[in-house]
LUMLO-834262 format. One record per residue (C-alpha): residue in three letters; z, y, x. Coordinates in steps of 0.05 Angstrom, whole numbers, padded with zeros to 5 digits, always signed. Each point is the difference from the previous one (the first is absolute). Example, Ala and Ser with C-alpha at 12.3 -4.5 7.8 and 13.67 -1.06 7.14 Angstrom:
<sites>
ALA+00156-00090+00246;SER-00013+00069+00027;
</sites>
This chain:
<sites>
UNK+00944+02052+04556;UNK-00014-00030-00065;UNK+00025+00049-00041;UNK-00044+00049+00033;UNK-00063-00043-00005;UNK+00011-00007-00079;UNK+00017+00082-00006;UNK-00065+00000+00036;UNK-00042-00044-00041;UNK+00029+00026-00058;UNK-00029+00077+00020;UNK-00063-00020+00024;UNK-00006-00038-00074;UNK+00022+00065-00034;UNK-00054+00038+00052;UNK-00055-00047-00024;UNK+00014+00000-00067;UNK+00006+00087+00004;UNK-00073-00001+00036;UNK-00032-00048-00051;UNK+00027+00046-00059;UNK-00021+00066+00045;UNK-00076-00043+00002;UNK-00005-00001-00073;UNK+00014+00068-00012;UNK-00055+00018+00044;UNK-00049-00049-00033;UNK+00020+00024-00064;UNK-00011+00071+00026;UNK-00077-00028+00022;UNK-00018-00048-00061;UNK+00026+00042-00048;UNK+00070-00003-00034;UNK-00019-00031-00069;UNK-00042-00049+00032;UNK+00048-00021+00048;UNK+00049-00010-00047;UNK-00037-00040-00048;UNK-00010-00045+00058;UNK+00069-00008+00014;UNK+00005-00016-00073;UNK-00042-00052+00002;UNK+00020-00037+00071;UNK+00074+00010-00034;UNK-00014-00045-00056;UNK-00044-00050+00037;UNK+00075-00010+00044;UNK+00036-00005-00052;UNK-00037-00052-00036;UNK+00000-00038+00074;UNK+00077+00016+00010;UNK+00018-00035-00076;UNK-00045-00060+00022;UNK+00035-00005+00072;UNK+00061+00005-00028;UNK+00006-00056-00046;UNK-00034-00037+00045;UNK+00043+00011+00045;UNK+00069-00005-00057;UNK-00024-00066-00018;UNK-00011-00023+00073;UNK+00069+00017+00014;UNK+00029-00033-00059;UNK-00038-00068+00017;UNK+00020+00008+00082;UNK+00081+00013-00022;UNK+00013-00033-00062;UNK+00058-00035+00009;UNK+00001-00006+00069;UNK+00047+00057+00023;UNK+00059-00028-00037;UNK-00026-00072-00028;UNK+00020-00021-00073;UNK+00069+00013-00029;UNK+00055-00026+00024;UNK+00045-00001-00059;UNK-00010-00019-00076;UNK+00013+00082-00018;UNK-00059+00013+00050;UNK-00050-00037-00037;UNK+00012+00047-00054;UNK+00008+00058+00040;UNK-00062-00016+00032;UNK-00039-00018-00075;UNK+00021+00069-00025;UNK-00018+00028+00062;UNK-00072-00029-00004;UNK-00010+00019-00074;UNK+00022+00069+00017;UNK-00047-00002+00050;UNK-00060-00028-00039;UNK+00007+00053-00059;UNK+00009+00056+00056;UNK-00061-00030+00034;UNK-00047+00000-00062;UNK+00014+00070-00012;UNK-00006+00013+00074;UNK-00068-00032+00009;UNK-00021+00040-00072;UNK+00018+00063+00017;UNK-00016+00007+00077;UNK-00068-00029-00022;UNK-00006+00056-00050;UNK+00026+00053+00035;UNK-00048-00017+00061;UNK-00065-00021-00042;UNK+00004+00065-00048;UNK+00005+00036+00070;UNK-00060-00022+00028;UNK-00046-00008-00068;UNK+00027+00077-00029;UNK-00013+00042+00071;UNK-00034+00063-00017;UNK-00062+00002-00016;UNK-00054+00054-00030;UNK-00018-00038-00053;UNK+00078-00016-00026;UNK+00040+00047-00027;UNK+00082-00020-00010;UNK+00022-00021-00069;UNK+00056+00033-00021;UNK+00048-00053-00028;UNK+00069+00033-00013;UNK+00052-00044-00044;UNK-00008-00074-00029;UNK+00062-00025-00046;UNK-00019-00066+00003;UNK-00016-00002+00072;UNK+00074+00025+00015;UNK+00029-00047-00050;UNK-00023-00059+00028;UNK+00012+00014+00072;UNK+00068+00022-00013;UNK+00015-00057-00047;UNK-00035-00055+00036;UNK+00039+00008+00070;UNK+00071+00024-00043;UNK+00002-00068-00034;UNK-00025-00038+00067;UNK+00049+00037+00041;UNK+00046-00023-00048;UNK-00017-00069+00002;UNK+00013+00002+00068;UNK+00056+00030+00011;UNK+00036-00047-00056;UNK-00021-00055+00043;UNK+00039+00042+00066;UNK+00053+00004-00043;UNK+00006-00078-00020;UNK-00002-00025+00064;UNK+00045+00062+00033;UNK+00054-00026-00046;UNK-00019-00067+00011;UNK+00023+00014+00081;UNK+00054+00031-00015;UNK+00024-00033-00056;UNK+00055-00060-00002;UNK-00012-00053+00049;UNK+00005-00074-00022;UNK+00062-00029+00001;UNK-00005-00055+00064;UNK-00030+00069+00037;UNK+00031+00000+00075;UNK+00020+00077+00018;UNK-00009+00037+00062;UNK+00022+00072+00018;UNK-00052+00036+00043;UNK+00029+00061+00031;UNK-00044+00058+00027;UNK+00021+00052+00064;UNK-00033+00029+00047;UNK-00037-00030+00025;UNK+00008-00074-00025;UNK+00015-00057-00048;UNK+00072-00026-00021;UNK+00006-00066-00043;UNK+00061-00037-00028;UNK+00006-00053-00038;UNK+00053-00033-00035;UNK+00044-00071+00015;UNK+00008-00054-00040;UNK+00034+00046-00050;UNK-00068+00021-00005;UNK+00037+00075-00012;UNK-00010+00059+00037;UNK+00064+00036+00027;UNK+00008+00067-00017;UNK-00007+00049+00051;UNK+00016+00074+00012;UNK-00042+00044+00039;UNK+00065+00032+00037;UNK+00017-00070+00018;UNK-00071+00002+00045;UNK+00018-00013+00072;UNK-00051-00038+00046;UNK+00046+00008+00060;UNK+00045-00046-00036;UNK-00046-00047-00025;UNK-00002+00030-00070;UNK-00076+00024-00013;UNK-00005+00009-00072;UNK+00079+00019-00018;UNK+00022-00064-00026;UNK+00068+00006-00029;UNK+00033-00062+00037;UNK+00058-00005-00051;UNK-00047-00019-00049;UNK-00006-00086-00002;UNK-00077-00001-00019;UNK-00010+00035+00066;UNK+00029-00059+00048;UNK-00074-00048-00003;UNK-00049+00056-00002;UNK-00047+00006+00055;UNK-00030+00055+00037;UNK-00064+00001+00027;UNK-00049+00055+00036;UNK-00074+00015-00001;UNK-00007-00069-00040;UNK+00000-00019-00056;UNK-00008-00078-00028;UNK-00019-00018-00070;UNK-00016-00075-00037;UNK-00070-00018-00018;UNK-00010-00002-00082;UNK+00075+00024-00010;UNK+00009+00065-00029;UNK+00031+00051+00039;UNK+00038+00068-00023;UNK+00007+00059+00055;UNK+00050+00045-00012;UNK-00019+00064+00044;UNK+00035+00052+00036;UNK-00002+00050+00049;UNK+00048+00034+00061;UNK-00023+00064+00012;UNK-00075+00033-00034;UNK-00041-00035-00055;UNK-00046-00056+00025;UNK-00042-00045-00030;UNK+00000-00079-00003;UNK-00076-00014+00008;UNK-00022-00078-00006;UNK-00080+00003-00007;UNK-00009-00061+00010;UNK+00046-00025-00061;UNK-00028+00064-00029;UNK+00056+00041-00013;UNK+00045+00059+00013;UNK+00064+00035-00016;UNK+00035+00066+00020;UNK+00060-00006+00047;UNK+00045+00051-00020;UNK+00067+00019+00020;UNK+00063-00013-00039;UNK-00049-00031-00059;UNK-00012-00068+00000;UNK-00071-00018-00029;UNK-00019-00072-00010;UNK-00063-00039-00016;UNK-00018-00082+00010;UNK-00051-00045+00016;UNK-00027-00068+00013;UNK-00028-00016+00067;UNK-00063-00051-00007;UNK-00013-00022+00070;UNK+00035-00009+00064;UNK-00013+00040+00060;UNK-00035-00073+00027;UNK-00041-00001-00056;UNK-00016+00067-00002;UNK-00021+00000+00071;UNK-00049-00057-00020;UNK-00032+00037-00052;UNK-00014+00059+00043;UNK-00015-00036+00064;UNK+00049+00040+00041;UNK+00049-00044+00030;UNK+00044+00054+00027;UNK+00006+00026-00077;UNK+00063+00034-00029;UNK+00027+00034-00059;UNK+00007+00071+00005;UNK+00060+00049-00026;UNK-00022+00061+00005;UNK+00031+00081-00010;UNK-00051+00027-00048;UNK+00035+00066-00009;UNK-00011+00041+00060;UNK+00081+00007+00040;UNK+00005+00038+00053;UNK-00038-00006+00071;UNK+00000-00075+00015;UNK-00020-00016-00076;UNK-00065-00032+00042;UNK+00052-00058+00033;UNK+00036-00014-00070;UNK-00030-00071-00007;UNK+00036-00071-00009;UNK-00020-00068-00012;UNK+00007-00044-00061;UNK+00001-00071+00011;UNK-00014-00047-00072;UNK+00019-00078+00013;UNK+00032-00058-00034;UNK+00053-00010-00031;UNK+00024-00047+00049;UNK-00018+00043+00068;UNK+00036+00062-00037;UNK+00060-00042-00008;UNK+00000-00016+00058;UNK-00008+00075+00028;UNK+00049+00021-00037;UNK+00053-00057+00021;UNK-00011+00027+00075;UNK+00019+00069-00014;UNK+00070+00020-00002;UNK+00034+00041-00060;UNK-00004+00080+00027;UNK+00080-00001-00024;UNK+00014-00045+00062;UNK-00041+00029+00043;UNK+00046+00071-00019;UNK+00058-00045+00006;UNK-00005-00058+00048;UNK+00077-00012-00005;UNK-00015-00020-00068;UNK-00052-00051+00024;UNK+00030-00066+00002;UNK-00059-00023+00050;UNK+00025+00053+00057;UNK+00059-00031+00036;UNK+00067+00042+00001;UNK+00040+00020+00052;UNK+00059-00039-00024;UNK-00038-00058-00018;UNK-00025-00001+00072;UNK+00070+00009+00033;UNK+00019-00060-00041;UNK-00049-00037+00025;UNK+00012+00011+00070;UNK+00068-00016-00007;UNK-00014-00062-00029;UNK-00056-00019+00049;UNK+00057+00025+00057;
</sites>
C-alpha cells in the first residue's frame, strides 16, 4: 500500500508539473512569445538572487545547529590535527565558495537581458588564467603537503612504550588480539584458521609468543593517554577500520597487514560526560562497503586506566589454553583427579 501511494504521488507531481508547463505555453501563445519570455527572464533572476540568499542562510544555520555536536571534539591527539586541517581546508574552500556562488548568482540577476544592454564580448585574459590556476595549484598544494604530514604521521613508527592490538575484519565483525606479558604477537597462518577448534585467527600454537595472547570479539579495550599501534587485517573481502570518533581510518585488507597508531585522550566515562550521553560508546566501524550485512559490522571500544585494563586483561585467559585446555594447569586432569580420590578413599 505504500509503495503504491508514493508511485501515486509521484505521477500526480509529474501530472502537475506537465499541466503547469502545458499553461505557459498557452500564455505564451496569448501574451506574445518575446514578451513572455522576457518575463521569465526576469522572475528567473529575481529567484536566483532569493535562492543564493536562502541558501547561505540556510549553510550557515546548519553549520551553527551541528557544529560539533554529531561527533563532539576529537578523541585522540592525531584528531585535533585531523580536525585543524580539516577546518582550514574548509575555511579556504568556504571563502571561495561564498565568492563565487555570490558571483555567479549576483551577475545572474544584475546582467538579465535587457534592451538597453548589449553582451560584451570578452574572449581570453592571460592574467586572469594565470592567477586562478596558480593561486588554487600552490593552495592545493599547501594542503595536500599538510595530508601528507600527518598521513605519515598515522602511519608512521609508533613510540616505543606503544601497547599493540591486532584488529581483525570478516564478515560481518571485529576480531582483536593482543599480546601477553611477552608483549609479542604469535605468528599466525591463515590455513591454521579454525573456529571450531578454538583457533579464530590461525595462531600457529608451536610458536612460544602465542601461549599469553588473548582473544577477544566485537571489543576492543585501549589505555587512556598511552599510545596504541593497530596492526590490521582481514579474513575474507577488504574492509575498513573506521574510528570517527578518534578520527581515523585504515583499509582492512587481506593477506596485507597495514598499521597506523594513536593516543586515546579521554575515557569512555569522561567522554560520556562531555557529551551528556550516559549510555556513550566508542564506535569501530566497516567503512568500506562488504557484502550484505556491512550495515551490522559495528563494535565497541572501551578507553580506561591503566589499572582497570590490567585488570581486564588479568581475567581473560590466553586463547592458546582455551585451544588446549590440557595444557592449562588451572583445569584439573583426569589423573590428577583419580589420585585424589584414591587418596580421599
Amino acid at each position: 500500500m505504500q509503495t503504491f501511494f508514493i508511485v501515486a504521488i509521484l505521477a500526480l507531481g509529474f501530472l502537475i508539473t506537465f499541466q503547469i508547463a502545458k499553461a505557459s505555453e498557452y500564455v505564451a501563445v496569448l501574451r506574445g512569445e518575446e514578451k513572455s519570455r522576457k518575463q521569465a527572464n526576469k522572475v528567473n533572476a529575481f529567484m536566483l538572487l532569493a535562492f543564493l540568499i536562502i541558501g547561505l542562510i540556510g549553510v550557515y544555520y546548519c553549520n551553527e545547529q551541528l557544529k560539533g555536536k554529531i561527533l563532539g571534539e576529537p578523541a585522540s591527539d592525531h584528531g585535533v590535527l585531523i580536525d585543524r586541517m580539516l577546518y582550514i581546508t574548509i575555511a579556504l574552500t568556504g571563502i571561495v565558495f561564498v565568492v563565487t556562488q555570490v558571483a555567479l548568482f549576483w551577475f545572474s540577476y544584475k546582467y538579465q537581458e535587457s534592451d538597453n544592454r548589449k553582451a560584451f564580448f570578452y574572449p581570453h585574459n592571460n592574467k586572469l588564467e594565470l592567477i586562478w590556476t596558480v593561486i588554487p595549484a600552490i593552495t592545493l598544494t599547501v594542503l595536500v603537503g599538510f595530508g601528507l604530514f600527518y598521513w605519515f604521521k598515522i602511519t608512521g613508527e609508533a613510540p616505543k612504550d606503544a601497547m599493540h592490538v591486532e584488529v581483525v575484519g570478516k564478515q560481518f565483525g571485529w576480531e582483536f588480539r593482543y599480546p601477553g606479558k611477552d608483549g609479542i604477537l604469535g605468528k599466525k597462518y591463515f590455513k591454521n584458521i579454525d573456529p571450531a577448534n578454538n583457533n579464530p585467527v590461525g595462531q600457529i600454537w608451536e610458536d612460544p609468543a602465542n601461549h599469553d595472547d588473548i582473544f577477544m570479539e566485537q571489543e576492543m579495550h585501549l589505555v587512556v593517554n598511552k599510545p596504541v599501534k593497530l596492526i590490521i587485517g582481514a579474513k575474507d573481502v577488504i574492509h575498513d577500520v573506521g574510528l570517527a570518533h578518534f578520527r581515523m581510518k585504515m583499509d582492512a585488507v587481506p593477506g596485507t597487514p597495514t598499521t597506523m597508531w594513536f593516543t586515546p585522550k579521554y575515557t569512555t566515562k569522561q567522554m560520556a560526560e562531555k557529551t551528556g550521553k550516559a549510555n556513550f560508546t566508542y564506535e569501530i566501524s566497516c567503512d568500506q562497503m562488504c557484502g550484505q550485512g556491512h550495515w551490522s559490522m559495528r563494535g565497541v571500544i572501551v578507553v580506561e586506566t591503566q589499572e582497570e585494563f590490567d585488570a581486564w586483561i588479568a581475567g581473560k585467559k590466553p586463547q592458546y589454553l582455551v585451544a588446549n585446555p590440557d595444557k592449562d594447569p588451572s583445569v584439573a586432569k583426569p589423573d590428577s583427579v583419580k589420585a585424589v580420590a584414591a587418596v580421599i578413599k
